[in-house]
N, C-alpha and C positions, 0 to 999 in steps of 0.2 A: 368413121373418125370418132373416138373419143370425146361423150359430151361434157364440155367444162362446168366447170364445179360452179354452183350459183354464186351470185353476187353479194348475198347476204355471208356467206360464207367467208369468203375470200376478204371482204370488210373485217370479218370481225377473229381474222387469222390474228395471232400476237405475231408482232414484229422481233426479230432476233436481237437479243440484248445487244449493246455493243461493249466490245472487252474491255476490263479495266484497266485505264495507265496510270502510272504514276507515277513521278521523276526522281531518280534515283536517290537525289539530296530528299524527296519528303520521305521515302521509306528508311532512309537512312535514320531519320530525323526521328521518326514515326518509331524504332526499335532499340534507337542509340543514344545515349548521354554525356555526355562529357566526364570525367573521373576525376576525382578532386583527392588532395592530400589532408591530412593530419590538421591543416587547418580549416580544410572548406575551400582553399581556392583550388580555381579549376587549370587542371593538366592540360594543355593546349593539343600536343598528339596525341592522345592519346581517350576512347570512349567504349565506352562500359553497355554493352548487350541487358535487354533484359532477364536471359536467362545466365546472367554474371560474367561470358566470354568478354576479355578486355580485346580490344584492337588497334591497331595504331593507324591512324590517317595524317598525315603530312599534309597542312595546307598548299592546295593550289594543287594538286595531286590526282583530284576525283575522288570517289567515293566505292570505287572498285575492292578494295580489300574487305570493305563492309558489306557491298552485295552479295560476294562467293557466299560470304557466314547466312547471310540474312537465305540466300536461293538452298540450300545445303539445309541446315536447320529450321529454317520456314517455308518449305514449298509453297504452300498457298497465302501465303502473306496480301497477295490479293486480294482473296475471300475476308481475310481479317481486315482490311484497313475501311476495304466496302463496308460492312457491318460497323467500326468504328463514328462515334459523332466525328463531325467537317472538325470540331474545336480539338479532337484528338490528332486530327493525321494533318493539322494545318493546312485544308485546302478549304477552296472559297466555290470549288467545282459545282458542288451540292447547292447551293443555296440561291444562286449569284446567275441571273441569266448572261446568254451571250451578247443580247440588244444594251441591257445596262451597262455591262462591259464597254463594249463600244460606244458608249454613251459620257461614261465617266473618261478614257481616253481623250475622245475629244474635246473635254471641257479640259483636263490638264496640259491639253497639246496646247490650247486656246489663251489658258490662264496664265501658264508659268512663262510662255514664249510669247507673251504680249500681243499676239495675232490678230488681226479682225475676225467678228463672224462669220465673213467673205470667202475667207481662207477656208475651210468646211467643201464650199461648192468647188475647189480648184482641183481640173482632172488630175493635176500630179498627185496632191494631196489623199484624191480618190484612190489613188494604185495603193497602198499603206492601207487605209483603214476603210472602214465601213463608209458606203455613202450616208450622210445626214442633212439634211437642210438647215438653213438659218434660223427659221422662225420653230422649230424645234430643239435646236441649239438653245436660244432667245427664253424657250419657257420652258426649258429646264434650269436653266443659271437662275429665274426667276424663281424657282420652286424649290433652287439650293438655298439662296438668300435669306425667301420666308422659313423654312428649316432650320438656319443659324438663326435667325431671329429670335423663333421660339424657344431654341434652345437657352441662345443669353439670357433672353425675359425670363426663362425658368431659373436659372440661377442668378441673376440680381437680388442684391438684398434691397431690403426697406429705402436703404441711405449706401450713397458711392457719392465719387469725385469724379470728375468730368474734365478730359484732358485733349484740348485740340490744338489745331492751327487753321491757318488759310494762307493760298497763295493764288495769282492771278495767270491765267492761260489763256491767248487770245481774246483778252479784255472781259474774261469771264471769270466771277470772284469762286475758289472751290472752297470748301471746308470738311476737314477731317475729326472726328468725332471719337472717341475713345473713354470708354470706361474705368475705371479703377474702385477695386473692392477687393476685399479680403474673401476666401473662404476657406474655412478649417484654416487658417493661419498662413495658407499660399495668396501673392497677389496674383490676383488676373486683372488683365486689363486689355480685354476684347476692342475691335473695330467697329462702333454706333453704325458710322455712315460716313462715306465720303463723297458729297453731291452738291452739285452748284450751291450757291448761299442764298439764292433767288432765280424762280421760275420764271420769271417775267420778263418785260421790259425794260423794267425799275432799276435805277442805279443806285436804291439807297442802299448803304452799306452800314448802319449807323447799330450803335448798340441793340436800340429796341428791335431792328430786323436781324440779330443773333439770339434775342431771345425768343423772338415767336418761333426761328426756325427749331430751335432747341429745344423748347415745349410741344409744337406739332411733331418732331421726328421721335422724342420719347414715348410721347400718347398712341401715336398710330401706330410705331413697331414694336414697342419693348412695354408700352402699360405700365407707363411710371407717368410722374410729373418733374417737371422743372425744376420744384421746392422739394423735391427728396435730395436735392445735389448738396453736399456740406460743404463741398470746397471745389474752385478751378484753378488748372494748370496752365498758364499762357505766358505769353510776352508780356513787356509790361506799358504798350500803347493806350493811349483814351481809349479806346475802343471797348478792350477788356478791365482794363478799370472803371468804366461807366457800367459795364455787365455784370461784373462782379457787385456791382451797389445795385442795379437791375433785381437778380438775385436774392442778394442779401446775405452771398457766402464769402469766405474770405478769398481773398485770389496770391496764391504761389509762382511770384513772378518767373520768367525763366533766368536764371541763373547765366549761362550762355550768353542772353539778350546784356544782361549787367555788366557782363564782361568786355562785352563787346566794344560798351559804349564806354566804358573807361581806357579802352585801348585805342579808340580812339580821338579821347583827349589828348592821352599823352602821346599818339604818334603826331598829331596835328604841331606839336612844337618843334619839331626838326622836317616840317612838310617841305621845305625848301631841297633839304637835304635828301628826303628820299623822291624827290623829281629827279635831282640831277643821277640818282641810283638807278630810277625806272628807265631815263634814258639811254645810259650805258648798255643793259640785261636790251632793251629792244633795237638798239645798233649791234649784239650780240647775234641776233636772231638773225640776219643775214647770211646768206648763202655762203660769202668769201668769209667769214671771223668764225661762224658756226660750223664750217670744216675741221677748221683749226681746233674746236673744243667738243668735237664728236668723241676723241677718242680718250678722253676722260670719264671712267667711270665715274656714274652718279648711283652715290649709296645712302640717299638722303628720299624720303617721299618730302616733298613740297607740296603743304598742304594746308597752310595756317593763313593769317594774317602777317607775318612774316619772313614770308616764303620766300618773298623777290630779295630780302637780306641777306637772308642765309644762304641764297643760293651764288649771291655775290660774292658774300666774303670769302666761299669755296672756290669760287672760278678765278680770284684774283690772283693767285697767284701764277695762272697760267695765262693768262690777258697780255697780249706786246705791248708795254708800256711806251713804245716806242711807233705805234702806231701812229699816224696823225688824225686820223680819224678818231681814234679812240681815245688821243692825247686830252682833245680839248674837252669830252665829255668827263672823265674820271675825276674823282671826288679828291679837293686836295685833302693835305693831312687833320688840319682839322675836323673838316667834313666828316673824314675816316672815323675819327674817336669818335666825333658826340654818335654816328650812327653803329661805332661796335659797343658805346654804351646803352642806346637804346634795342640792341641786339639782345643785350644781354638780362634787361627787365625784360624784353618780350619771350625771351626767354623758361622764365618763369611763369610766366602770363598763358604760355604754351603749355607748362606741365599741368597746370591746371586746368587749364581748358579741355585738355585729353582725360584727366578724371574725373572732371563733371559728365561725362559720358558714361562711366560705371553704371551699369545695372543696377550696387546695391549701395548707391551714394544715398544721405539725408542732409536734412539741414543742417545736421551737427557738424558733417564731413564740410558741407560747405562754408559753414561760418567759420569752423577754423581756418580754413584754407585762405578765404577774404580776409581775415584776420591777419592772416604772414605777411599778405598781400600788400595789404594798410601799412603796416609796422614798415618796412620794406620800401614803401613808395606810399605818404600819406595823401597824394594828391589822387589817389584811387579812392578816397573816404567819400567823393562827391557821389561814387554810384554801387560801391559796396559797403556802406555804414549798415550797421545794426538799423538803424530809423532813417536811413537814407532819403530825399522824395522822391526816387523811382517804386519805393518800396509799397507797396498798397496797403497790406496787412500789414504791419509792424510787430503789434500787441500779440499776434499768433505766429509770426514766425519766432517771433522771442519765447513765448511759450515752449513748441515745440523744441527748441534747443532746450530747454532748459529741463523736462521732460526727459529728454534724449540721453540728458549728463547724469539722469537719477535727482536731479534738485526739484521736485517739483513742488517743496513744501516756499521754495523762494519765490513761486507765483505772485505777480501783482492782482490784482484786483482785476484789471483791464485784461490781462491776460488769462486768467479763469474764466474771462467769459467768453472771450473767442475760441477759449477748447472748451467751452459746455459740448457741443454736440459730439465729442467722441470721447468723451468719458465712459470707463468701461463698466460693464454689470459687475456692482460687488462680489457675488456669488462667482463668476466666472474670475473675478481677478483673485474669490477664495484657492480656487481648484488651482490657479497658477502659483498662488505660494506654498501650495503646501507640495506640487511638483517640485517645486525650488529646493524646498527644505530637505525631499526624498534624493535629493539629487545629489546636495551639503554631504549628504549623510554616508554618501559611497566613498569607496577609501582611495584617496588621493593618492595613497602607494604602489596599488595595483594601475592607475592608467598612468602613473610618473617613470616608476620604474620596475615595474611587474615580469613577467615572463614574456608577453609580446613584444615590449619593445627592446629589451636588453638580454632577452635570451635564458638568463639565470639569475636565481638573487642576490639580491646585493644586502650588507647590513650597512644600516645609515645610520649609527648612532656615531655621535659627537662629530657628525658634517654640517655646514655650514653650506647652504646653495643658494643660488635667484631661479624662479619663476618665472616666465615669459606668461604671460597671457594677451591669449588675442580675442577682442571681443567683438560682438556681430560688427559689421562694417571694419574691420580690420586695423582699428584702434587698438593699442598695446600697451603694456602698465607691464612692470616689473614687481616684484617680492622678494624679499629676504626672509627667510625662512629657516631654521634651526630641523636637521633631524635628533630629535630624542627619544626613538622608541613611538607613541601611538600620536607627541604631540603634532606632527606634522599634517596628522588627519584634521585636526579642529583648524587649525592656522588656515591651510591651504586654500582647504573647502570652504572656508567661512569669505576668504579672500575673494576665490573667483565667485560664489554663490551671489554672493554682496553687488560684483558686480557686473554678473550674468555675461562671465565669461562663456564661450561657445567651446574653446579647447585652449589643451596648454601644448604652446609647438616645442618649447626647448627646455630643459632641466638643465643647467650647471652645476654639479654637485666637486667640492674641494674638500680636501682635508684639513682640517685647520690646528690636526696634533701634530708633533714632531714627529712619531713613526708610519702615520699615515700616506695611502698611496691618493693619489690622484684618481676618482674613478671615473672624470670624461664627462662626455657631453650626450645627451640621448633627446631622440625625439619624441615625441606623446604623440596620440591617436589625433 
């Protein structure tokens, strides 16, 4: 028989590569680009080879028309994508083991679907992914945690604002912690922590245990302190009002909170009236009356503090008034009015309350808005005034409106010193004006009415038009304007520069001679 080959040998044979795959979207991806027109936007069927062959793909289709080209002209495209960096052929194959893989899976199987750790060990679970244990699950989520940690501590500046809440879950207080800071001019406002408000036994709840926790969870995960924080974002309870003087920064009540509590002053004076409302809507709910109003579409979300209103006045016209049941419950006619006039403030009460939720609201948005509010219904003055006593900060929220409007030369005294701490570096507020001025200086004609937006040009002499401008937070101011040749360039620009308009959405332009045409309405970038 045939002596076998030694064992040092057979050890140290290499093992046969295994072939390269790779899915037909990254090779596609990997040789193909999308084709764009005359102005740069991209052709949707249509993508461009690197060696210039155009192709057409039809979303939803596959990527079969591209492969024949790519198998045909690139045989070995293989050999090429192999050789290629992972950051050119878009795969994660090279770099990426398959245990991390499996690792990262089941923490987002874990995370986004609310799961227990538990769930990991369940044999159905098993069939699907890799087996993992708890207590490896456990310290890796712990090792993701200290990872973000360090990440946010690295970008924290010197000074942020500190933006939380708490709410209570089986008689256990939570609290949520959030950052806000600027950087390069984007806010972020990262996740602190969100964890009991006390380890212990202890049921104090009281200011000073909001500040210890708040100083221990800065120090130990992110290496700041307490007194770097310039401002807090909260409700406008003792609680955070004794914090905010704990502290010593000013606190930016919640807005929401002020609303709330003015809505229900004024609902408390027709309280009588919306019982007898609430009993109606829950003698509704009934199996034999709620058949009856199944098959009425509902094209309403009911969602507010005035929800059980509106959803009455909608259902009343289909209710048997004739009912006895329902006779003696319905609201007579008076009833009816004061509650569709109270409908009709809450109303209101409603539109606002849905824009204090904007992303890109300030206190300017807001005090105008409380402002309507006041003029409208002055019995809201008790919890939305300028210097209201829910208000903590008064001096700095007046400030920053005032700020906000360009006025800041009408500062009080009081109010300069509640915005000492974000006062900008001269030097960086140099570089922002003279960005401004670079800006003044580009020609109002080409983004008004230039070749993008109107196609061809137009002459504007002896037209007479308004300006829309809309400025950050989506504040709008109008202009009257003259075209005479170049003076529209100084006008325009001086206008929006002045007041740091973002864009101009509409141009009106009229003829204001006898022989002149109309030339319409055009939108800007």
């Amino acid at each position: 028989s045939p002596t076998p080959p030694p064992t040092s040998k057979m050890l140290s044979a290499p093992r046969p590569a295994a072939p390269a795959t790779f899915p037909n979207s990254q090779v596609a991806n990997f040789y193909f680009r999308p084709c764009r027109d005359h102005c740069d936007e991209i052709i949707l069927e249509y993508c461009r080879c690197r060696c210039g062959t155009v192709r057409k793909r039809v979303a939803g289709t596959g990527f079969t028309n591209l492969m024949e080209h790519i198998r045909r002209e690139r045989p070995s495209f293989a050999e090429e994508m192999l050789a290629a960096t992972p950051g050119q052929t878009g795969s994660v194959v090279h770099y990426v083991s398959q245990t991390a893989q499996n690792t990262f899976g089941w923490l987002e199987l874990l995370v986004k679907c609310n799961l227990p750790l538990s769930f990991c060990e369940s044999k159905l679970a098993r069939r699907s992914l890799k087996s993992v244990s708890v207590e490896t699950i456990r310290r890796v989520m712990e090792a993701v945690a200290r990872a973000v940690e360090r990440s946010i501590a690295a970008e924290l500046p010197k000074r942020f604002g500190l933006v939380f809440d708490g709410w209570s879950h089986d008689s256990e207080q939570f609290i949520a912690v959030f950052a806000w800071y600027e950087v390069d001019g984007a806010v972020h406002c990262p996740l602190l922590c969100m964890a009991p408000l006390v380890s212990d036994e202890t049921d104090d709840l009281s200011a000073a245990t909001h500040h210890t926790f708040l100083g221990t969870m800065l120090t130990h995960d992110y290496g700041k302190s307490v007194d770097q924080c310039i401002f807090l974002v909260e409700d406008n309870c003792s609680v955070n009002r004794r914090l905010a003087d704990l502290i010593g920064v000013p606190l930016v009540g919640c807005t929401s909170h002020k609303l709330n509590r003015a809505d229900s002053q004024q609902v408390s004076v027709c309280a009588e009236d919306l019982i007898s409302d609430q009993a109606v809507m829950v003698k509704l709910r009934t199996l034999h009356h709620s058949a009856k109003l199944r098959f009425q579409t509902e094209h309403t979300h009911w969602g507010s503090s005035f929800a059980t209103l509106s959803q009455n006045f909608e259902l009343l016209p289909f209710i048997d008034s004739e009912d006895e049941e329902l006779a003696e419950l319905l609201p007579h006619a008076a009833s009816k009015r004061r509650l569709r006039d109270l409908l009709g403030e809450l109303k209101d009460v409603e539109s606002v309350s849905k824009a204090l939720q904007g992303s890109n609201v300030d206190l300017l948005d807001v005090r105008v808005w409380f402002d309507g509010l006041i003029t409208e219904m002055p019995s809201y003055a008790r919890y939305r005034a300028p210097r209201a006593d829910i208000v903590h900060s008064p001096d700095f929220e007046a400030g920053c409106v005032l700020v906000l409007k360009g006025q800041a030369k009408r500062l009080t005294r009081a109010e300069k010193a509640a915005l000492e701490s974000f006062m900008v570096d001269p030097r960086a507020q140099d570089r922002a004006t003279d960005e401004e001025e670079a800006d003044a200086s580009a020609s109002f004609l080409v983004m008004a009415v230039g070749d993008r937006v109107l196609g061809r040009t137009k002459k504007l002499e002896g037209k007479v038009g308004t300006v829309k401008c809309v400025y950050r937070k989506g504040r709008q101011h109008s202009y009257c304007v003259s075209w005479d040749g170049g003076g529209i360039t100084e006008v325009a620009a001086h206008a929006i520069s002045s007041h740091k308009a973002s864009s101009v959405v509409s141009s009106t332009i009229q003829d204001v001679t006898t022989s002149g045409v109309n030339i319409g309405q055009c939108d800007g970038d």
